[in-house]
LOTOR-223421 format. One record per residue (C-alpha): residue number from 1; x, y, z; chain. Coordinates in steps of 0.1 Angstrom, whole numbers, m for minus. Each point is the difference from the previous one (the first is absolute). Example, Ala and Ser with C-alpha at 12.3 -4.5 7.8 and 13.67 -1.06 7.14 Angstrom:
+-----+-------+-------+-------+-------+
!  nr !    xx !    yy !    zz ! kette !
+-----+-------+-------+-------+-------+
!   1 !   123 !   m45 !    78 !     A !
!   2 !    14 !    34 !    m7 !     A !
+-----+-------+-------+-------+-------+
This chain:
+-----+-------+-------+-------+-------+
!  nr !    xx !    yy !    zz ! kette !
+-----+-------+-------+-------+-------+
!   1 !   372 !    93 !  m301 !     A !
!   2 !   m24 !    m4 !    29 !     A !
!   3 !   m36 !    11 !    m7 !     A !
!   4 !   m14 !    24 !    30 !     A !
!   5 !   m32 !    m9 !    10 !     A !
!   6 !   m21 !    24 !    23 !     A !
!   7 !   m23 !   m11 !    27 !     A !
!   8 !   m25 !    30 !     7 !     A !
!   9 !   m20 !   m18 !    24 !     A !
!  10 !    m6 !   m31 !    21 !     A !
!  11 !    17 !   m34 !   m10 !     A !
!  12 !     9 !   m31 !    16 !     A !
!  13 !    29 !    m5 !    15 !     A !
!  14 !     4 !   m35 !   m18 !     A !
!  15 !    m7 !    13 !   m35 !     A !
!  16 !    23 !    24 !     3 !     A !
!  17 !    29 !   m29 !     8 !     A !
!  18 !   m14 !   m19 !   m28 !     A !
!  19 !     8 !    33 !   m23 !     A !
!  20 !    35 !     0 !    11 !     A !
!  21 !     7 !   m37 !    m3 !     A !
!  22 !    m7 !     1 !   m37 !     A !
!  23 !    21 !    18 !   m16 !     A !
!  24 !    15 !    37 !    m9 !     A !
!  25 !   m19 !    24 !    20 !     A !
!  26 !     1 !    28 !    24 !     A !
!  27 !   m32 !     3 !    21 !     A !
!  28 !    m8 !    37 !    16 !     A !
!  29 !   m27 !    10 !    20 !     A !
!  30 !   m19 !    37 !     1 !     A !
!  31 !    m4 !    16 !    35 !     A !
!  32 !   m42 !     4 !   m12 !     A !
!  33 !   m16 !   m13 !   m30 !     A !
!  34 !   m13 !    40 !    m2 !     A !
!  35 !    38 !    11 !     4 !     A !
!  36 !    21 !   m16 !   m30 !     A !
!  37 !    32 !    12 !     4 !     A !
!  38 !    13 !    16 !   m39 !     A !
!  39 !    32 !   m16 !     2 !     A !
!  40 !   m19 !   m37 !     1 !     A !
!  41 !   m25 !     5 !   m19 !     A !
!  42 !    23 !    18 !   m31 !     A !
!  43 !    25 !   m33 !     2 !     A !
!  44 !   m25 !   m27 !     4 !     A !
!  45 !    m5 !   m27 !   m20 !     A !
!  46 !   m32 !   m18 !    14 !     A !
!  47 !   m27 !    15 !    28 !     A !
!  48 !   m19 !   m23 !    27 !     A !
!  49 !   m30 !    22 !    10 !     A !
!  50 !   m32 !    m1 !    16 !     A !
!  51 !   m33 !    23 !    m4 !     A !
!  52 !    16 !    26 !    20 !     A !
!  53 !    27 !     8 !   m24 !     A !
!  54 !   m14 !    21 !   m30 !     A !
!  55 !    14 !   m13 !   m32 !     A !
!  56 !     1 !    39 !   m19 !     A !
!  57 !    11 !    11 !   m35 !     A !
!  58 !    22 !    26 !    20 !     A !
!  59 !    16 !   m26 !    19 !     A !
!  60 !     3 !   m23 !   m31 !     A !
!  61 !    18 !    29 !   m19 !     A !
!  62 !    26 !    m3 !    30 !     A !
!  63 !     3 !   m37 !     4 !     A !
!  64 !    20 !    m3 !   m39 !     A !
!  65 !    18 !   m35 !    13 !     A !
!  66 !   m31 !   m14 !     7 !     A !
!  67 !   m10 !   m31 !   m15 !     A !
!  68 !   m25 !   m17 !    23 !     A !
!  69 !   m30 !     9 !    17 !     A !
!  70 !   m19 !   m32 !    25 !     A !
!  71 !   m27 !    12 !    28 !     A !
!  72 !    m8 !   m21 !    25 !     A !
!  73 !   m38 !     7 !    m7 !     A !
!  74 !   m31 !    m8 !   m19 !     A !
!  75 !    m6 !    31 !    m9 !     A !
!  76 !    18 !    21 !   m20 !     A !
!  77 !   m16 !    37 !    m3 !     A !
!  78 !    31 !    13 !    18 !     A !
!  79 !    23 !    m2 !   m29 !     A !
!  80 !    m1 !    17 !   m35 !     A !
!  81 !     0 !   m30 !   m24 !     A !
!  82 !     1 !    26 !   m31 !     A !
!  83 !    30 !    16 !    14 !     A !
!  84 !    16 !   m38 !    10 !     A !
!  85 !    m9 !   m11 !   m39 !     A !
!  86 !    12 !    36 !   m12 !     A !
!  87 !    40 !    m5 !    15 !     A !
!  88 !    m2 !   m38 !    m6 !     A !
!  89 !    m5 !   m12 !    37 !     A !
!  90 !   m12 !   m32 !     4 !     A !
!  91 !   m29 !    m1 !    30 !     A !
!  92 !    m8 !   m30 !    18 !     A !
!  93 !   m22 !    m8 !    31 !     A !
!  94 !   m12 !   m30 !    24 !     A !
!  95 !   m35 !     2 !    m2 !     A !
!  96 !    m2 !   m32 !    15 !     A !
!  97 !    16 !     5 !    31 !     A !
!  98 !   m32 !    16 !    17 !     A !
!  99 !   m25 !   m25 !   m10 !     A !
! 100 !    m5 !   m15 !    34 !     A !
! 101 !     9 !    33 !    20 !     A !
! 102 !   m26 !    18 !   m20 !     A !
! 103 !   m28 !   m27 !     0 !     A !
! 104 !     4 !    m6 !    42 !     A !
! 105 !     0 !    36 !     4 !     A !
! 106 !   m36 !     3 !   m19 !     A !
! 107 !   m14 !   m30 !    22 !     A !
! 108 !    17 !    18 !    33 !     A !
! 109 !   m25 !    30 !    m7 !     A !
! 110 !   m29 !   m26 !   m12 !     A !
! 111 !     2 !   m17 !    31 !     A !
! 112 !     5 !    35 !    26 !     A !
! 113 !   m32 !    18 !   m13 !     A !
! 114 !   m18 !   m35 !    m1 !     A !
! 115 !     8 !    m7 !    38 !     A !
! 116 !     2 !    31 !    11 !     A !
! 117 !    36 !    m2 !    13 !     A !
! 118 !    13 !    32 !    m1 !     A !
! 119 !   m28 !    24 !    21 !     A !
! 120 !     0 !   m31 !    24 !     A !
! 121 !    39 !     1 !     2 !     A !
! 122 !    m3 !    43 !     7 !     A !
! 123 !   m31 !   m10 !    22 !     A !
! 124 !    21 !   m22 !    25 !     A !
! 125 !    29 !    26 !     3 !     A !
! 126 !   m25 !    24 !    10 !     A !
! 127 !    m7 !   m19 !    29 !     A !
! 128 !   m36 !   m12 !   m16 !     A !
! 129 !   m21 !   m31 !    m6 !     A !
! 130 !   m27 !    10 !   m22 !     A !
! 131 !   m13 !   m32 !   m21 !     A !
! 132 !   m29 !     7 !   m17 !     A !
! 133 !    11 !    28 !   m23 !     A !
! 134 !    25 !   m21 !   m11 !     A !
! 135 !   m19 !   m28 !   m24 !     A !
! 136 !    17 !   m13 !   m30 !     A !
! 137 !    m8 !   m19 !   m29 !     A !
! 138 !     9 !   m36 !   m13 !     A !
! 139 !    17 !     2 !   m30 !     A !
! 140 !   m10 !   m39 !   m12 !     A !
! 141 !   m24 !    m3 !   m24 !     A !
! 142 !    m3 !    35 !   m12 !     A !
! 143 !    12 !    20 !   m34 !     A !
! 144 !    36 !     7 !    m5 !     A !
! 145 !     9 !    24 !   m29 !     A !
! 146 !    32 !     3 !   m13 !     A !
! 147 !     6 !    29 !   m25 !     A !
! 148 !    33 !    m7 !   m19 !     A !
! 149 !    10 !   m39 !    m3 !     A !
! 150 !    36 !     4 !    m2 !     A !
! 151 !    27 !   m19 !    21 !     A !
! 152 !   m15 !    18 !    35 !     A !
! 153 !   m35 !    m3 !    m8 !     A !
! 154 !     4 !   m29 !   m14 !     A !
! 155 !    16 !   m17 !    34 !     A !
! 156 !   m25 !    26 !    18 !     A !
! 157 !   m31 !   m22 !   m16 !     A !
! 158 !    16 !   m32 !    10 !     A !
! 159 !    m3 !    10 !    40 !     A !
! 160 !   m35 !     9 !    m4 !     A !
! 161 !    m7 !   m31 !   m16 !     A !
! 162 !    13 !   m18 !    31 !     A !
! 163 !   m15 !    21 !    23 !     A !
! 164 !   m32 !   m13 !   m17 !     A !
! 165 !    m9 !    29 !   m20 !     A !
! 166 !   m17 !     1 !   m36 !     A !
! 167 !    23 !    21 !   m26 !     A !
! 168 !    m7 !    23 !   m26 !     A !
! 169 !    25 !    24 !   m17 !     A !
! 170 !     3 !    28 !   m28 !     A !
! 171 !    34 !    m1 !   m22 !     A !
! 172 !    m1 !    12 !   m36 !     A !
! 173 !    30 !   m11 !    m4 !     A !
! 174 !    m2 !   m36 !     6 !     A !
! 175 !   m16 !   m31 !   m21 !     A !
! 176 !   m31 !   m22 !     6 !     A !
! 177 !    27 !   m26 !     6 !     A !
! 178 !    13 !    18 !    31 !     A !
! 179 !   m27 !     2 !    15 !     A !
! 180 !   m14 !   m34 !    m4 !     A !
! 181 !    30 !   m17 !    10 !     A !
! 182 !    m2 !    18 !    32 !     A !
! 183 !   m42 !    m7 !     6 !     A !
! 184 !    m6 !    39 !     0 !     A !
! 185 !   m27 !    20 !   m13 !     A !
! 186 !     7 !    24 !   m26 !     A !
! 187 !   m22 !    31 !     8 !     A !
! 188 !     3 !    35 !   m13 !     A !
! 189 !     7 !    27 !    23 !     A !
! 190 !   m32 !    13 !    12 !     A !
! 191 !   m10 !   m34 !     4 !     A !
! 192 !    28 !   m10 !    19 !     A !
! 193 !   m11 !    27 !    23 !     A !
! 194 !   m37 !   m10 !     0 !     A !
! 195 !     9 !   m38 !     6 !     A !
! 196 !    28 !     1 !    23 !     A !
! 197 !     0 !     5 !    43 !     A !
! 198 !    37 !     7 !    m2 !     A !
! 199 !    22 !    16 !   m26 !     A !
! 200 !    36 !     3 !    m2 !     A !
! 201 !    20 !    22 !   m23 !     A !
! 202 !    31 !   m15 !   m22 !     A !
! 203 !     6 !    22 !   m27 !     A !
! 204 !    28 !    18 !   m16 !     A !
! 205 !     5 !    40 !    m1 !     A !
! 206 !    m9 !     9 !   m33 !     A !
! 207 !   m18 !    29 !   m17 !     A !
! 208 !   m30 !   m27 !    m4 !     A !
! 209 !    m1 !   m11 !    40 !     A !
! 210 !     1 !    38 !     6 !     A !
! 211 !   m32 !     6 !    22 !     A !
! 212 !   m14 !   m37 !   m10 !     A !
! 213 !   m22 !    m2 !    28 !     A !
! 214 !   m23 !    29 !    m9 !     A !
! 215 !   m29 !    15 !    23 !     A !
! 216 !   m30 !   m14 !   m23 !     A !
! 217 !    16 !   m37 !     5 !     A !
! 218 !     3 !     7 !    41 !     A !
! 219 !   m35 !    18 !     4 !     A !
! 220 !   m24 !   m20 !   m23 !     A !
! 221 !     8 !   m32 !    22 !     A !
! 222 !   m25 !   m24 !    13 !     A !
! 223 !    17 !    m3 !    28 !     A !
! 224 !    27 !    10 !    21 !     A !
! 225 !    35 !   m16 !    m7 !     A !
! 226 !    34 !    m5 !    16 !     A !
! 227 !    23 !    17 !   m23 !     A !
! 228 !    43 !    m9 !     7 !     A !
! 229 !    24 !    20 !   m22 !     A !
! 230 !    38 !   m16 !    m2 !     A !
! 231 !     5 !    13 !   m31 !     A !
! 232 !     5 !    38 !    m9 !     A !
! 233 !   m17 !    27 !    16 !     A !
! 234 !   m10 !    19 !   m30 !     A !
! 235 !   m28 !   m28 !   m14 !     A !
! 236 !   m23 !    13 !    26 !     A !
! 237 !     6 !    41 !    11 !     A !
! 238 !    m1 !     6 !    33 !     A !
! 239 !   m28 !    20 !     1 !     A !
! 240 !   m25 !   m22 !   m12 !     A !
! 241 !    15 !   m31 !    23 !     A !
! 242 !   m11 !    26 !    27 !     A !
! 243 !   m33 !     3 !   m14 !     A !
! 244 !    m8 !   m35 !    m6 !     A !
! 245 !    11 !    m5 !    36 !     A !
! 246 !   m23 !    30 !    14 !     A !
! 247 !   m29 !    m7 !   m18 !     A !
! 248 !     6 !   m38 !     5 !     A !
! 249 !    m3 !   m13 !   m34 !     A !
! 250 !    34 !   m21 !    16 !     A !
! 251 !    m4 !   m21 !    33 !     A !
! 252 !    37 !     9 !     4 !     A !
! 253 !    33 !     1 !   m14 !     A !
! 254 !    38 !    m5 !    m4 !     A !
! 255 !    25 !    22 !   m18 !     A !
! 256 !    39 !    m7 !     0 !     A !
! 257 !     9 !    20 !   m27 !     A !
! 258 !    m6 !    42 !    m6 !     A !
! 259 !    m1 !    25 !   m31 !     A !
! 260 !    25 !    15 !    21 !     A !
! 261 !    23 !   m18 !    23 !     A !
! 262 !    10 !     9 !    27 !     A !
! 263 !   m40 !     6 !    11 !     A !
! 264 !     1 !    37 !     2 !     A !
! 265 !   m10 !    11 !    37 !     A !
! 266 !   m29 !    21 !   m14 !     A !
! 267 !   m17 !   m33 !   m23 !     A !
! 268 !   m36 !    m5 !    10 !     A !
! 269 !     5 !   m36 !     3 !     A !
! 270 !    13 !     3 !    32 !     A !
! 271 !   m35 !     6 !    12 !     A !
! 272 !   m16 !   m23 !   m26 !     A !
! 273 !   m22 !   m23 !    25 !     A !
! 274 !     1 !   m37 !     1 !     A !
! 275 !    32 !     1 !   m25 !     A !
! 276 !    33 !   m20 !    11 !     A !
! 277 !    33 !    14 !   m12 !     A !
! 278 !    37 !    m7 !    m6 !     A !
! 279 !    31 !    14 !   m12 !     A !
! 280 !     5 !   m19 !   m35 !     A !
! 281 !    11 !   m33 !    19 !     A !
! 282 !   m10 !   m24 !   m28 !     A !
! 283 !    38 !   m12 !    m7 !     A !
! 284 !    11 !     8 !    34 !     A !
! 285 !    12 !   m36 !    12 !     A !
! 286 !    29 !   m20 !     4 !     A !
! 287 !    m9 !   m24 !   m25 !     A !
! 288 !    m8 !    25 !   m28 !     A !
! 289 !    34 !    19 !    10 !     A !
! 290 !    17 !   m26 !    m3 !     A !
! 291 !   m17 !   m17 !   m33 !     A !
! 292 !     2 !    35 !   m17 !     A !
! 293 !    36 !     7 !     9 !     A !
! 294 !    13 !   m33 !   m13 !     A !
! 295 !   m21 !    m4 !   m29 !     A !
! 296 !    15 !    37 !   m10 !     A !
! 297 !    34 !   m12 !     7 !     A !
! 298 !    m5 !   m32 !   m24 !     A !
! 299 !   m12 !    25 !   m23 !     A !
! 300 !    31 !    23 !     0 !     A !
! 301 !    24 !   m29 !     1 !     A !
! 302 !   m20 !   m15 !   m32 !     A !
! 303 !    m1 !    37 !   m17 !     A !
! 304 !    38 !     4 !     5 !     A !
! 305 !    13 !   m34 !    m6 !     A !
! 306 !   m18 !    m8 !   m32 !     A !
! 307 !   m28 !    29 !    m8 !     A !
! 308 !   m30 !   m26 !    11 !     A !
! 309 !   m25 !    24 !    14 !     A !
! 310 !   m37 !    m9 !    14 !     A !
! 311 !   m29 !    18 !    12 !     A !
! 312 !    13 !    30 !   m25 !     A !
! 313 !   m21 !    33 !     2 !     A !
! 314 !   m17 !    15 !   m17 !     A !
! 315 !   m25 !   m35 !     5 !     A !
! 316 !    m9 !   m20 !   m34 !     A !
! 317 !   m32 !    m8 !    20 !     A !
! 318 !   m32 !     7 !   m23 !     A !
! 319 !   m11 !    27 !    31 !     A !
! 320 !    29 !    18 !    m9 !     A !
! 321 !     2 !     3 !   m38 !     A !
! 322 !   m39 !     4 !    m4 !     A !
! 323 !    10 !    34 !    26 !     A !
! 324 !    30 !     8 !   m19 !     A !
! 325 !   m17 !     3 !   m37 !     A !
+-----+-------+-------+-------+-------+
């Protein structure tokens, strides 16, 4: 019998050849990964998803073929892993696809609010050459914080060091050993903040990240810092990244992911000052589609054929069982 496998969202056009080269199987495609149509999802045997695509017990109750679970993510706060474990669902995800994507986006917004690239791009297509208000900063030779040293901070801290930049990072979760072998600083979080000119966020969603980035860590600072966000919008709430920005406790800053995504039209963020913005874009390139797609079609073919999985959820990682007890 051929396993159906639903595609919910975007996927190579390569990996999805590869899928049927290799064996049994019967590969669909939803219309919208927010409109799953019943009939799919109740004779499924495996789902490819992405972020968009809400992983529900209710949905779960539907999907009784189901076997298989892989997002082509890093994160994984859109499914319901108790539910998944509950009805015997194995979860997988590729949280290596993104590295590069994720780490290039970070240095994109390092190197727009440090050269001022943006307001002198909108400056030029409103038909004006104003210079002076436009002075940057060289990044060489300063501070760069890294809070979380996982696989994107981790690459993250390896660009700053070529761009010449001392690094210091906070991780609870990592050993001495990690952060020797790499010729970082371990710091604590405040003094990550005191220490560092630039910060960059690469943490997980968790109850524990929730709201990290308090307001006594952003206003008690002995100076003002750049502060880029790739991660999840909830470690720093919205109204305090206003604040900080308003009363200038940052220089600037960069946010590519939001609490609540879409941005709602109404989110004081839109008139933040000196903040640069994009729609959650970390993954968004060719390479990353098309690492993330095939890695998830090894995955299924592996799962199917012999019941190897890899990169299982929930994670074994230490983060995630100190969380979880």
């Amino acid at each position: 019998m051929k396993k159906k496998i639903l595609i919910t969202d975007r996927f190579s056009f390569e990996s999805q050849l590869y899928l049927e080269r290799q064996g049994p199987f019967e590969i669909l495609k939803a219309p919208h990964p927010l409109d799953l149509p019943l009939e799919s999802i109740v004779n499924c045997h495996a789902l490819l998803i992405r972020s968009k695509t809400q992983i529900s017990k209710e949905l779960l109750e539907k999907a009784r073929n189901l076997q298989v679970i892989v997002s082509m993510t890093s994160g994984f706060d859109h499914i319901d892993l108790p539910s998944c474990q509950k009805w015997g669902i194995t979860v997988m995800h590729t949280p290596w696809a993104h590295r590069e994507s994720a780490a290039q986006l970070t240095w994109s917004m390092v190197m727009a609010l440090a050269t001022q690239v943006v307001p002198a791009h909108v400056q030029i297509q409103n038909h004006q050459w104003a210079r002076d208000p436009l002075t940057g900063f060289e990044v060489s030779g300063r501070t760069y914080g890294v809070i979380g040293l996982g696989r994107i901070g981790t690459r993250v801290a390896e660009i700053a060091k070529a761009f010449g930049l001392k690094v210091v990072a906070f991780d609870p979760h990592q050993d001495r050993e990690t952060f020797e072998s790499r010729g970082i600083e371990r710091l604590g979080l405040e003094e990550v903040f005191h220490q560092a000119d630039i910060i960059s966020l690469h943490v997980p969603k968790t109850a524990q990240t929730q709201n990290l980035i308090h307001r006594h860590i952003l206003s008690d600072l002995p100076k003002p810092v750049v502060l880029i966000n790739t991660c999840r919008g909830s470690v720093i709430s919205e109204e305090l990244l206003c604040e900080a920005l308003e009363k200038k406790w940052l220089v600037s800053a960069a946010q590519d992911v939001f609490d609540t995504e879409p941005l709602p039209l109404e989110s004081a963020l839109r008139k933040a000052p000196r903040l640069l913005m994009t729609p959650h874009i970390g993954s968004n390139t060719e390479e990353a589609l098309e690492k993330a797609s095939q890695m998830a079609a090894e995955k299924l073919k592996h799962f199917f054929e012999s019941g190897v999985t890899s990169d299982t959820l929930p994670p074994k990682a230490a983060w995630y069982q100190e969380i979880s007890t």
